[in-house]
C-alpha positions in Angstrom: -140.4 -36.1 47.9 -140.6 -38.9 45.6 -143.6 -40.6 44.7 -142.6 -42.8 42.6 -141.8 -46.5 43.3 -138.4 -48.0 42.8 -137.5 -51.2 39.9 -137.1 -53.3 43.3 -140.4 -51.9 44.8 -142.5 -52.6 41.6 -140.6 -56.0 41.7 -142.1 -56.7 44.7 -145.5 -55.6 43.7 -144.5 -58.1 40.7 -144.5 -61.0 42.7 -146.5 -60.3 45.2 -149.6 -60.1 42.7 -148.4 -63.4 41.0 -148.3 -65.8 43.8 -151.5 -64.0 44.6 -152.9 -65.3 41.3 -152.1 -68.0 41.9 -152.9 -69.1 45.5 -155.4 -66.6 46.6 -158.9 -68.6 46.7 -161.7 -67.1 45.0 -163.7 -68.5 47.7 -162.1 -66.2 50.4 -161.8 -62.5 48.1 -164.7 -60.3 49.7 -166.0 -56.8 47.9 -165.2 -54.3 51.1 -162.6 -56.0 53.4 -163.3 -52.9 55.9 -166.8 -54.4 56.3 -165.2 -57.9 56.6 -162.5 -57.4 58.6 -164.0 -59.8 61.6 -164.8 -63.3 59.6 -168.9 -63.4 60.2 -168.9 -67.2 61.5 -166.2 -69.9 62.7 -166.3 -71.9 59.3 -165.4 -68.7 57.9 -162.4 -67.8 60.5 -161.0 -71.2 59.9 -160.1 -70.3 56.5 -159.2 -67.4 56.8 -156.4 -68.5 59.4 -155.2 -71.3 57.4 -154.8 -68.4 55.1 -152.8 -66.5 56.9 -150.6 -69.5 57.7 -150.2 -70.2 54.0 -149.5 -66.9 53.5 -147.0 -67.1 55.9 -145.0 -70.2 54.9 -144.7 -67.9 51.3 -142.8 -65.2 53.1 -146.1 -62.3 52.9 -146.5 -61.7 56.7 -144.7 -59.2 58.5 -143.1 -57.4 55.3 -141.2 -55.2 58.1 -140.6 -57.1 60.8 -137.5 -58.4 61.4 -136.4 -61.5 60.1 -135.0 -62.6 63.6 -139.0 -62.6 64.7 -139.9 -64.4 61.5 -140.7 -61.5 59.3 -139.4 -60.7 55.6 -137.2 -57.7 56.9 -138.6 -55.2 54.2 -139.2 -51.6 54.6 -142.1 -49.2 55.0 -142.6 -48.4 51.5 -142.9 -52.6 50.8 -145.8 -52.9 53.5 -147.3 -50.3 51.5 -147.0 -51.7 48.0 -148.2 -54.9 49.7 -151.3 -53.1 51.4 -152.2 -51.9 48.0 -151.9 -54.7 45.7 -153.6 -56.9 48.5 -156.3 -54.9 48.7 -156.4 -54.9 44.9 -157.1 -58.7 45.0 -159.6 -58.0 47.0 -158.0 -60.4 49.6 -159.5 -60.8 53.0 -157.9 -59.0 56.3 -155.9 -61.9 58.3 -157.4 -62.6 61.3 -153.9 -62.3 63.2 -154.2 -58.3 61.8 -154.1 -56.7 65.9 -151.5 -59.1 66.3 -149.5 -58.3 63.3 -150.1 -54.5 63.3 -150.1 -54.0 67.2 -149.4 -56.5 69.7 -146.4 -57.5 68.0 -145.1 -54.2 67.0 -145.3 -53.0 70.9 -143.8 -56.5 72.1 -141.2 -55.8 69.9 -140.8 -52.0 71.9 -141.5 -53.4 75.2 -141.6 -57.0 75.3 -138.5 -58.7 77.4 -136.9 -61.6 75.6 -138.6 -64.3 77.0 -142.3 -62.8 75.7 -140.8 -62.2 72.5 -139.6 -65.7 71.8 -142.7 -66.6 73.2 -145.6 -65.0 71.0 -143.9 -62.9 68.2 -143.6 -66.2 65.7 -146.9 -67.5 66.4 -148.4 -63.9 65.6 -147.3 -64.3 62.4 -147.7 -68.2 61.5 -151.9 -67.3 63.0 -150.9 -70.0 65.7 -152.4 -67.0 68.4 -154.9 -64.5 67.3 -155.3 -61.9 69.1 -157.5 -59.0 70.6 -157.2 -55.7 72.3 -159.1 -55.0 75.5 -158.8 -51.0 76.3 -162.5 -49.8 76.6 -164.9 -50.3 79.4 -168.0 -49.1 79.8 -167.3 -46.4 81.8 -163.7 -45.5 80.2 -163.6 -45.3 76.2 -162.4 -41.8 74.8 -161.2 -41.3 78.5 -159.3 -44.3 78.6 -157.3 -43.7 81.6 -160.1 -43.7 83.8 -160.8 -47.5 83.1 -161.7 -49.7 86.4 -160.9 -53.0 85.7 -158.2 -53.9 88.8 -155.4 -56.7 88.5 -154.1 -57.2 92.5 -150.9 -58.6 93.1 -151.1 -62.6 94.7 -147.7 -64.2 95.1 -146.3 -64.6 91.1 -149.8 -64.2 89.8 -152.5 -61.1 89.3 -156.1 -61.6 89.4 -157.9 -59.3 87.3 -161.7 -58.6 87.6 -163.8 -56.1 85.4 -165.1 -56.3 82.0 -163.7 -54.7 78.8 -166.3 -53.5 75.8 -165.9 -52.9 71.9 -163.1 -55.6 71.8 -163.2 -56.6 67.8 -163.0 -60.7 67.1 -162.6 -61.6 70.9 -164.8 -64.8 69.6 -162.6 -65.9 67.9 -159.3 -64.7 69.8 -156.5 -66.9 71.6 -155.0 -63.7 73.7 -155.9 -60.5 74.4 -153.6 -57.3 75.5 -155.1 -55.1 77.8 -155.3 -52.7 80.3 -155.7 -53.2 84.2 -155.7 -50.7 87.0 -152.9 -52.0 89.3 -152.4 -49.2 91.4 -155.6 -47.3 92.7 -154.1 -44.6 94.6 -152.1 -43.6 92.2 -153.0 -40.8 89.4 -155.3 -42.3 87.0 -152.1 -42.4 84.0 -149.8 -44.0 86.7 -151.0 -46.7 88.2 -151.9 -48.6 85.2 -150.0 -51.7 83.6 -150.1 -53.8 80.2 -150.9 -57.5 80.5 -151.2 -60.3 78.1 -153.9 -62.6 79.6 -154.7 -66.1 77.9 -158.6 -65.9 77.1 -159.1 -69.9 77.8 -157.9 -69.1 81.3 -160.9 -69.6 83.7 -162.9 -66.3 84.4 -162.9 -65.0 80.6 -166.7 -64.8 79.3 -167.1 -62.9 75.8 -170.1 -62.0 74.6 -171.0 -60.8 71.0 -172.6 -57.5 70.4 -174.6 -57.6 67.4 -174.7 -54.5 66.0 -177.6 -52.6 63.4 -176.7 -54.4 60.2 -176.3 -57.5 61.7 -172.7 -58.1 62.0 -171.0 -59.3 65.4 -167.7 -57.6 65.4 -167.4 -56.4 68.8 -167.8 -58.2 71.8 -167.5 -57.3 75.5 -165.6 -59.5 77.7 -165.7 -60.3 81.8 -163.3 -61.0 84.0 -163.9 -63.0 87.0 -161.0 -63.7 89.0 -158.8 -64.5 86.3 -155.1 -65.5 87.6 -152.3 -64.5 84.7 -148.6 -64.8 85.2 -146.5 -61.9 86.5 -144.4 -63.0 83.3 -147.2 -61.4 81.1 -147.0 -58.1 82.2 -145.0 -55.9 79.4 -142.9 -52.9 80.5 -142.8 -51.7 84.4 -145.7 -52.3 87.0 -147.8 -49.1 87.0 -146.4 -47.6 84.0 -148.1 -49.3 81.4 -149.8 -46.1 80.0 -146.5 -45.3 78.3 -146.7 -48.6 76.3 -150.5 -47.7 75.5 -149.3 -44.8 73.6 -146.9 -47.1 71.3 -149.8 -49.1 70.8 -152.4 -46.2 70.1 -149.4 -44.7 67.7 -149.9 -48.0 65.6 -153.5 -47.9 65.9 -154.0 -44.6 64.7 -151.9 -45.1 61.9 -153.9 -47.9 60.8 -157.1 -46.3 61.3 -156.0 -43.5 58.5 -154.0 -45.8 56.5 -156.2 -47.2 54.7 -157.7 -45.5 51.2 -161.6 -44.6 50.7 -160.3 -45.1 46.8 -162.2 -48.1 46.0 -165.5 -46.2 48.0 -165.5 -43.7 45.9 -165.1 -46.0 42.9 -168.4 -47.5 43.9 -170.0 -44.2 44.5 -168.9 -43.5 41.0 -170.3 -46.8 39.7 -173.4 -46.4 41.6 -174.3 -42.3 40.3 -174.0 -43.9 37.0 -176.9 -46.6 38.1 -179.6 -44.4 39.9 -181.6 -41.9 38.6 -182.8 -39.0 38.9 -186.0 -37.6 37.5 -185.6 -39.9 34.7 -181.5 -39.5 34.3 -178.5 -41.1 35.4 -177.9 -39.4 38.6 -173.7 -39.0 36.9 -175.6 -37.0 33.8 -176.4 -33.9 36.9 -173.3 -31.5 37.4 -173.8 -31.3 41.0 -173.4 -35.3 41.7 -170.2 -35.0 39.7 -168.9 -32.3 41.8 -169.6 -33.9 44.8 -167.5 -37.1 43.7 -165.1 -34.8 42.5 -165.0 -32.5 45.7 -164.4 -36.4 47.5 -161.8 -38.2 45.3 -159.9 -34.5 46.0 -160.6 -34.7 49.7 -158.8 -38.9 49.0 -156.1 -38.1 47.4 -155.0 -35.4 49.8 -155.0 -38.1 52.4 -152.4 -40.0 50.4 -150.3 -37.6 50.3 -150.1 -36.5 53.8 -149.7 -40.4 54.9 -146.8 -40.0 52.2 -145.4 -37.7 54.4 -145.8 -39.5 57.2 -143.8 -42.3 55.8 -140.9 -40.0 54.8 -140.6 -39.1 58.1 -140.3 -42.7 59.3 -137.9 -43.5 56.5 -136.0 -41.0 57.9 -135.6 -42.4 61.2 -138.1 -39.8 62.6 -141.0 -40.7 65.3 -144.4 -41.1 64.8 -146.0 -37.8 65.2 -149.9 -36.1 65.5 -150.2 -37.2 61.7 -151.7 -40.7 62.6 -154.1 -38.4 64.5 -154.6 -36.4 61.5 -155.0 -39.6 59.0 -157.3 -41.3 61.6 -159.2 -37.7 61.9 -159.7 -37.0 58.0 -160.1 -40.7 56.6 -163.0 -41.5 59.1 -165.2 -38.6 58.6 -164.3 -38.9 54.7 -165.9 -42.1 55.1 -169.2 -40.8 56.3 -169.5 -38.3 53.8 -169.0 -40.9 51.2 -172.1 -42.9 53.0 -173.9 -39.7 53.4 -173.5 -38.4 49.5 -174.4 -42.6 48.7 -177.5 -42.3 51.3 -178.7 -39.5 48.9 -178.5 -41.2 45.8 -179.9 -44.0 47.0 -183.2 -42.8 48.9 -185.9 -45.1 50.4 -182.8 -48.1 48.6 -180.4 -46.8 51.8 -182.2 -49.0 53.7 -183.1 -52.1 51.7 -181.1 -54.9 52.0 -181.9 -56.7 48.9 -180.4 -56.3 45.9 -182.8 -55.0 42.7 -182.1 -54.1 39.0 -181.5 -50.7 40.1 -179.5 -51.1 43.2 -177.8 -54.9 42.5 -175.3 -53.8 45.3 -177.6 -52.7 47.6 -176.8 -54.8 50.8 -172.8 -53.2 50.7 -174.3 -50.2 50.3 -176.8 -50.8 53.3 -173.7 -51.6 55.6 -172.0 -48.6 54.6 -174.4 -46.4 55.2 -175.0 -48.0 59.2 -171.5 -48.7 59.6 -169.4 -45.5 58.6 -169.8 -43.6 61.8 -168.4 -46.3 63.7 -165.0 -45.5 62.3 -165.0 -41.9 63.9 -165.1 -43.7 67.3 -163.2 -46.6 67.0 -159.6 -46.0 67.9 -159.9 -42.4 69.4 -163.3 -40.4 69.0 -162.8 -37.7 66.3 -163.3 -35.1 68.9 -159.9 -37.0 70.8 -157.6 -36.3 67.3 -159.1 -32.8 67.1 -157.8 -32.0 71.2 -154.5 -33.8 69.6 -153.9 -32.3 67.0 -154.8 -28.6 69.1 -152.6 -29.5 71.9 -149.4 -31.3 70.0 -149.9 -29.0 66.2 -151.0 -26.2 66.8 -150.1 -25.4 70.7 -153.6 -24.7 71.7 -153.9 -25.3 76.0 -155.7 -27.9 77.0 -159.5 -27.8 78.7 
């Protein structure tokens, strides 16, 4: 394997980080864009869609989607030079990200022509932002068991039943989700995919305000909501299998991302606290430990290196999105854990002070990390993947 960039790769990078410079507002960079990644208020949203519409019009959204759906037509190892070098510039995540990075990707699998010409330009331009509606309350890691029904009326289903944990449905035009269409059928099989308009009457979301503050998630009701037979994608009762294209794309996401720049701060910070007296970095064992994690990190990028050789070579996605999503998470709560630590009785302060001046990121790290093991499949879900599809363990 390779790993290093081609002249036309770093050419990209190249000009990606000078329009960058030059039309990225300072007003809309954020420290930790995983902590931001749902815009905290509507004035805030605004901006960052006309953003991504901006961004848009200079040919940066969708590096690989096809240029007949209005992407740049690039490959894999572009959307990763971009990822970097937009992180870098500490730019914030697009609110259109689940559109970009899911819905689109499994319209593009699944979607007939007439949903494709429909939504898959107006992901990209941020005309439609969208949300994802799998968890219920009573259905999360067990996602198949989920309740809320859609019944058949004429060219229309009415769906009723609430979804939970949906990120930015405040702020979202559509959602994609998941409705029980055939009861008496085995819990995978009588499921089905449907695109449902959230300003259709019926659709109440309500923010969940979580321990440090932030509203990201929301849960949503459905009462009696008519939607188009049109907007179902794939085959009646079959929908699970387009679930799993989604879930692939979610769980690579999930462990795409690097805890780099976390363990720069951790860095940063070991060299700002003490300890009896000393910099915490002057004490061999702190050292270790950020040594024992940036080894953890860069093993991570490698094996998501791996992954992408595969896919270069026209290969599948495999369990490694599980393995990524698995790994990365957990990495991320030991990084909050070890920064808990150093911080003490600071771990919960959210003020900043000459000895902690970045004490409210630090704060939200520390309540936020374990949230990451959950979202997207429970770490205990990629471990029963990984047994099952890896290593050929039998399930139960």
């Amino acid at each position: 394997m390779d790993f290093q960039y081609t002249p036309e790769q770093e050419q990209f990078r190249a000009d990606l980080h000078s329009w960058l410079e030059v039309n990225l507002p300072s007003e809309l960079c954020v420290e930790d864009a995983m902590d931001e990644r749902v815009a905290p208020d509507r004035e805030t949203f605004d901006k960052r869609r006309a953003w991504q519409r901006k961004m848009y019009e200079g040919g940066w959204v969708g590096i690989p989607w096809p240029t007949e759906y209005g992407g740049r037509g690039a490959g894999l190892m572009e959307q990763v030079v971009f990822d970097e070098e937009y992180t870098r510039a500490r730019a914030p995540v697009l609110p259109g990200f689940s559109g970009i990075a899911l819905c689109g990707p499994t319209l593009m699998q699944w979607g007939t022509a007439a949903q494709k010409e429909k939504f898959l330009r107006r992901i990209l331009r941020g005309n439609d932002i969208w949300c994802q509606g799998y968890s219920e309350p009573g259905a999360g890691s067990d996602l198949a068991s989920l309740q809320t029904r859609a019944v058949e009326d004429g060219d229309e289903f009415v769906v009723n039943g609430q979804k939970v944990w949906t990120s930015g449905a405040q702020y979202a035009d559509w959602i994609f989700m998941l409705v029980r269409t055939d009861p008496e059928a085995p819990k995978h099989r009588g499921i089905s995919y449907l695109l449902v308009d959230m300003k259709t009457p019926g659709v109440t979301v309500r923010p969940l305000v979580l321990v440090n503050g932030h509203a990201h998630f929301n849960e949503i009701f459905f009462e009696d909501v008519r939607v188009p037979k049109a907007n179902l994608v794939g085959p009646l009762n079959e929908g699970w299998k387009v679930t799993i294209t989604t879930l692939m794309f979610e769980r690579g996401i999930a462990g795409g991302g690097s805890q780099g720049d976390q363990i720069k701060r951790l860095t940063q910070l070991a060299r700002q606290v003490e300890i009896n007296g000393e910099p915490a970095w002057s004490q061999s064992w702190v050292r270790q430990r950020i040594a024992q994690l940036t080894i953890e990190n860069e093993s991570l990028k490698y094996t998501r290196l791996r992954g992408l050789t595969k896919q270069l070579k026209g290969q599948p996605p495999g369990p490694e999105g599980s393995m990524l999503k698995l790994c990365s998470s957990e990495l991320g709560v030991r990084i909050a854990a070890f920064a808990s630590e150093l911080l003490g009785h600071n771990a919960v302060v959210d003020l900043p002070s000459e000895a902690v001046p970045d004490a409210p990121r630090w704060v939200n790290r520390v309540l936020s990390a374990r949230q990451y093991t959950i979202s997207g499949g429970t770490s205990e879900i990629q471990r029963n993947i990984m047994g099952e599809r890896v290593l050929g363990l039998p399930k139960g």
